[in-house]
PASEBA-1860 file (N, C-alpha, C; in nm, 3 decimals):
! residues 126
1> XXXXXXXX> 23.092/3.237/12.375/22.974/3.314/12.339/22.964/3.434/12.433 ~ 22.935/3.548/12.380/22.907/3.702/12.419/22.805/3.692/12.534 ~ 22.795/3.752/12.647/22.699/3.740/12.739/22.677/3.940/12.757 ~ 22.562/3.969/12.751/22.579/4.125/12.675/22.441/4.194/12.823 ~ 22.449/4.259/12.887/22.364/4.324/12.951/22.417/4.499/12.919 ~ 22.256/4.523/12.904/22.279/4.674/12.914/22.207/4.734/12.972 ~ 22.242/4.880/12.992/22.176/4.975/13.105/22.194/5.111/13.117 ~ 22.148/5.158/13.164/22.138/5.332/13.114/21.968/5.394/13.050
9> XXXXXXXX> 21.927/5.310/13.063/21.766/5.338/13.007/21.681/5.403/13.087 ~ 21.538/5.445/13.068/21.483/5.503/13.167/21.397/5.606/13.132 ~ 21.309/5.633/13.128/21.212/5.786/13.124/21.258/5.933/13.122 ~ 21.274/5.973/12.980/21.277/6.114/12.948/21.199/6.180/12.919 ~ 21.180/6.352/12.848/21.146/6.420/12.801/21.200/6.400/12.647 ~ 21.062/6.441/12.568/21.167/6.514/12.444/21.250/6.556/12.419 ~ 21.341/6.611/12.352/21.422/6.688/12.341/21.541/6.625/12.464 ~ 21.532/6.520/12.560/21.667/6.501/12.628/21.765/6.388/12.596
17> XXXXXXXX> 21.868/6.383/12.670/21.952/6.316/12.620/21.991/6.167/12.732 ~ 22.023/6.083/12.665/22.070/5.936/12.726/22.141/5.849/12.711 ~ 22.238/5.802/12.774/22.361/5.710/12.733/22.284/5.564/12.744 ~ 22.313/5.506/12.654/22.320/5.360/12.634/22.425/5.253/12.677 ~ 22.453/5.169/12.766/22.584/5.109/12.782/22.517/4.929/12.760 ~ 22.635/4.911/12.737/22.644/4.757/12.718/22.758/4.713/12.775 ~ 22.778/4.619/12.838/22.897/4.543/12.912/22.865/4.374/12.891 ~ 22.981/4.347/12.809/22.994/4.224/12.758/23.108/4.122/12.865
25> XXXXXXXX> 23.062/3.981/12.833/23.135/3.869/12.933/23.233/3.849/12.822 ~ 23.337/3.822/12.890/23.451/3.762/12.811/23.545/3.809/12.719 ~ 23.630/3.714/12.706/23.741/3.794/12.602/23.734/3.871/12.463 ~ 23.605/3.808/12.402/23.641/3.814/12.248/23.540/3.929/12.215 ~ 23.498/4.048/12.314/23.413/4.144/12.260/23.475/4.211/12.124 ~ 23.601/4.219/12.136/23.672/4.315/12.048/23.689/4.228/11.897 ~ 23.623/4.080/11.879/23.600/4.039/11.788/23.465/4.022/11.712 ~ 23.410/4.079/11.748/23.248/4.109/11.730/23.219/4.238/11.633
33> XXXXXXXX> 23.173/4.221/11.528/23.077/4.332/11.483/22.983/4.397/11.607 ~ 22.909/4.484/11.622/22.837/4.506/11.724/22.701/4.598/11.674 ~ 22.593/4.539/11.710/22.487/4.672/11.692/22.361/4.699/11.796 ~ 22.312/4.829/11.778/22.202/4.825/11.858/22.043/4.821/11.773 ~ 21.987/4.715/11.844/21.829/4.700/11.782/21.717/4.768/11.864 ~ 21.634/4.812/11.850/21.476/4.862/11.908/21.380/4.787/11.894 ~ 21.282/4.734/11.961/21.190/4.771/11.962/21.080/4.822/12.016 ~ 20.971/4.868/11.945/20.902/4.905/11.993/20.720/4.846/12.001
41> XXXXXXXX> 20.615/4.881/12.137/20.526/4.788/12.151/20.455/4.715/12.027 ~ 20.428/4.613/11.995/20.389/4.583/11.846/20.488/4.627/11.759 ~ 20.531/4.638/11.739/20.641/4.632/11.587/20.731/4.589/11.606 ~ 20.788/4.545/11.475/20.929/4.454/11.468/21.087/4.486/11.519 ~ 21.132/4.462/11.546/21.283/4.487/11.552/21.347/4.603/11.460 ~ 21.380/4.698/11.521/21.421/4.797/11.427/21.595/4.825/11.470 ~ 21.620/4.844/11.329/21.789/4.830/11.299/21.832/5.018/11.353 ~ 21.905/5.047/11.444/21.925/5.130/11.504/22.074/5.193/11.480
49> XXXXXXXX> 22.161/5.138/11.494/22.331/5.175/11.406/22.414/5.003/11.485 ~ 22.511/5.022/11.428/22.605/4.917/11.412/22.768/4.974/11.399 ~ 22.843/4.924/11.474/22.972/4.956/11.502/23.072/4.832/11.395 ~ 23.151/4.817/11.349/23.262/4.768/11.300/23.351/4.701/11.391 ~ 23.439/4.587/11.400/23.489/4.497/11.567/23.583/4.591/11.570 ~ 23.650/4.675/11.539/23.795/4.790/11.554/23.707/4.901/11.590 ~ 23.599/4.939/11.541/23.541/5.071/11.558/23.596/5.176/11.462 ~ 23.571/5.131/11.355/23.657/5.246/11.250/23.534/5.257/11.156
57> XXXXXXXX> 23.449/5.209/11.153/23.304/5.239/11.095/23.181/5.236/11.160 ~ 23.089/5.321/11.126/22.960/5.275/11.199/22.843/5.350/11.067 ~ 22.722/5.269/11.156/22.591/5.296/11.051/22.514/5.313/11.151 ~ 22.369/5.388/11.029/22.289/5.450/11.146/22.186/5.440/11.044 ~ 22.092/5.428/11.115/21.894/5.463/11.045/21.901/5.540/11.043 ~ 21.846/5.587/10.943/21.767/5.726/10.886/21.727/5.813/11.005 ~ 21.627/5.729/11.068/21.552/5.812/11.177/21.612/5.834/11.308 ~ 21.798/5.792/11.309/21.822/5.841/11.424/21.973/5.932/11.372
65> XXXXXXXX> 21.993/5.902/11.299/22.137/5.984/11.211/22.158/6.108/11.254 ~ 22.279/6.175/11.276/22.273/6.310/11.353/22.235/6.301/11.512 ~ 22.169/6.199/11.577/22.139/6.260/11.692/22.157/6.121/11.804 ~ 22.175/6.036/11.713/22.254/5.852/11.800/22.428/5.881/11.772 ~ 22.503/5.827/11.869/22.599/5.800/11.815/22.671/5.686/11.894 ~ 22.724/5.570/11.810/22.779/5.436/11.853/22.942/5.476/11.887 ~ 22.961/5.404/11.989/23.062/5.389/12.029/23.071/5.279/12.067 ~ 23.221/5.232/12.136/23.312/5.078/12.141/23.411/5.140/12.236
73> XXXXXXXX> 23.496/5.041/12.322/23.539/5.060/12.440/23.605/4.894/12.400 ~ 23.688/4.848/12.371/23.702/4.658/12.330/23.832/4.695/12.462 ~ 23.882/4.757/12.529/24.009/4.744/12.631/23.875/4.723/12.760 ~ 23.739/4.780/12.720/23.679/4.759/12.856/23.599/4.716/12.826 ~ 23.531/4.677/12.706/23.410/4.503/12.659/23.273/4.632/12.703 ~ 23.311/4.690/12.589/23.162/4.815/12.648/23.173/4.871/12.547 ~ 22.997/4.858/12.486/22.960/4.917/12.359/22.866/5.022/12.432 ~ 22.852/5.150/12.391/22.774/5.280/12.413/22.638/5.288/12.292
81> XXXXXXXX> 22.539/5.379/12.355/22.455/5.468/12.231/22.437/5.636/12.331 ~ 22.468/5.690/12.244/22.463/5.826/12.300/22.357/5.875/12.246 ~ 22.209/5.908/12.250/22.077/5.932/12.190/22.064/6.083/12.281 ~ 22.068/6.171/12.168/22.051/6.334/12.211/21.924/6.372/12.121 ~ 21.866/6.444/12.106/21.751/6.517/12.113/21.621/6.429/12.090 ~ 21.583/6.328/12.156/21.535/6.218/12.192/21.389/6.230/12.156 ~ 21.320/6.177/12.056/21.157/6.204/12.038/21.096/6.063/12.124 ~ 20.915/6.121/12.093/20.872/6.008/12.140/20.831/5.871/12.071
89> XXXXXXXX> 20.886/5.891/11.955/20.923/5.758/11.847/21.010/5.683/11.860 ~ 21.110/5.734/11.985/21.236/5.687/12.016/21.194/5.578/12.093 ~ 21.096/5.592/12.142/21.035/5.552/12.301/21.046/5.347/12.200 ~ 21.110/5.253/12.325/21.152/5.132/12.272/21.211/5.036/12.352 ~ 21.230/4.919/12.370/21.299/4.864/12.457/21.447/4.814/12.318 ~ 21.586/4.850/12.356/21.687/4.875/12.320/21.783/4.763/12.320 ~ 21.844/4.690/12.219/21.921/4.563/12.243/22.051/4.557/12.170 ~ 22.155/4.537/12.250/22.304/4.559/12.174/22.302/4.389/12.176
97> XXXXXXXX> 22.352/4.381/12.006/22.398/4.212/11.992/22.437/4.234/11.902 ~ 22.575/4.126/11.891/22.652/4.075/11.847/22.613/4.029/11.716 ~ 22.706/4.046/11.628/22.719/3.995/11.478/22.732/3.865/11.477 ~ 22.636/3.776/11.440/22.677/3.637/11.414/22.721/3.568/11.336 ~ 22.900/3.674/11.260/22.961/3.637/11.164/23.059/3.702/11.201 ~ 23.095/3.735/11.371/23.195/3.771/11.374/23.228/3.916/11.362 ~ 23.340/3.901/11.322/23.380/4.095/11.248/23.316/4.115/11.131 ~ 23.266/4.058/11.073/23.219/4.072/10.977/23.123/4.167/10.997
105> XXXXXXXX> 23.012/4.281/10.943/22.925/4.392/10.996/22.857/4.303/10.854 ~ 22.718/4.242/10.866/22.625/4.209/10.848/22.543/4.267/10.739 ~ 22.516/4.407/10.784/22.451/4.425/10.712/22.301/4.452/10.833 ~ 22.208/4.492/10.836/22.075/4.573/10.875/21.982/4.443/10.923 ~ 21.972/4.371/10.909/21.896/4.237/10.930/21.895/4.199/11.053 ~ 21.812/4.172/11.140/21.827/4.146/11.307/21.814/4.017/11.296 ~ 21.791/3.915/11.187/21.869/3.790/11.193/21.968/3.743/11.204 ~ 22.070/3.869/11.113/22.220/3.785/11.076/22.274/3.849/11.256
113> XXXXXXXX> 22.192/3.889/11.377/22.269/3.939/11.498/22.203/3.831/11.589 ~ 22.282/3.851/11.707/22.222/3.728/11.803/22.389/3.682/11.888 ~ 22.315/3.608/12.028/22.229/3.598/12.048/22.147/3.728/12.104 ~ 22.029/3.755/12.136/21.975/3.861/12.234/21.945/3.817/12.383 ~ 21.992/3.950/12.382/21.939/3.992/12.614/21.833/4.026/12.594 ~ 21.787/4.096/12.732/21.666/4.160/12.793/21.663/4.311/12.722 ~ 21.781/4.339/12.683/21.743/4.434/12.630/21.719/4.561/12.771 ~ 21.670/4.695/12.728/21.668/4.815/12.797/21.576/4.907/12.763
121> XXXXXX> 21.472/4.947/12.880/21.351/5.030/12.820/21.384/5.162/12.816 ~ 21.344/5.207/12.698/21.371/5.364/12.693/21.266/5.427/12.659 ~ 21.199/5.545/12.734/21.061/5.583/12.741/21.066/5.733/12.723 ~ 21.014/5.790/12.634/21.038/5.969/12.624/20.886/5.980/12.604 ~ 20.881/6.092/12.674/20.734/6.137/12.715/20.717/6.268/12.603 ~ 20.615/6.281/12.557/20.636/6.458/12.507/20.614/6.598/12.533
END
């Protein structure tokens, strides 16, 4: 089982930019679908983009398309979010987890992912 901490979070401005990292335990990152979830205070889990276990596809929400971009690293067990022109809707605590079907890419549902970390606060001011 995936043991997943991430980091890179932290208090911006509008308009700035922030890397997302994730660093996974063990061998089998590179067999994992992978995605990143949000949320934010009171509201549910929001589906953020999702990587493919090769990295030859990815997906993205509406509301971050153009300005998130997922990346994969499986030689170094490190999934990225690169979040550039950053609003304060962005503002969320941030969670990379694992597909719980494997390579398989799921599909948008923060059920079919798991298990979850602590996750990473990301705070943009305006």
């Amino acid at each position: 089982q995936l043991q997943l901490v991430e980091s890179g979070g932290g208090l911006v401005q509008a308009g700035d930019s922030l890397r997302l990292s994730c660093t996974a335990s063990g061998r089998t990152f590179g067999s994992y679908a992978m995605a990143w979830f949000r949320q934010a205070p009171g509201k549910d889990n929001e589906f953020v983009s999702a990587i493919t276990d090769i990295g030859d596809y990815s997906y993205y929400a509406d509301s971050v398309k153009d300005r998130f971009t997922i990346s994969r690293d499986n030689a170094k067990n490190t999934l990225a979010l690169q979040m550039n022109a950053l609003k304060p809707e962005d503002t969320a605590v941030y969670y990379c987890v694992p597909s719980r079907r494997g390579s398989y890419y799921p599909g948008r549902s923060d059920s079919d992912y798991g298990p979850w970390g602590q996750g990473i606060q990301v705070t943009v001011s305006s």
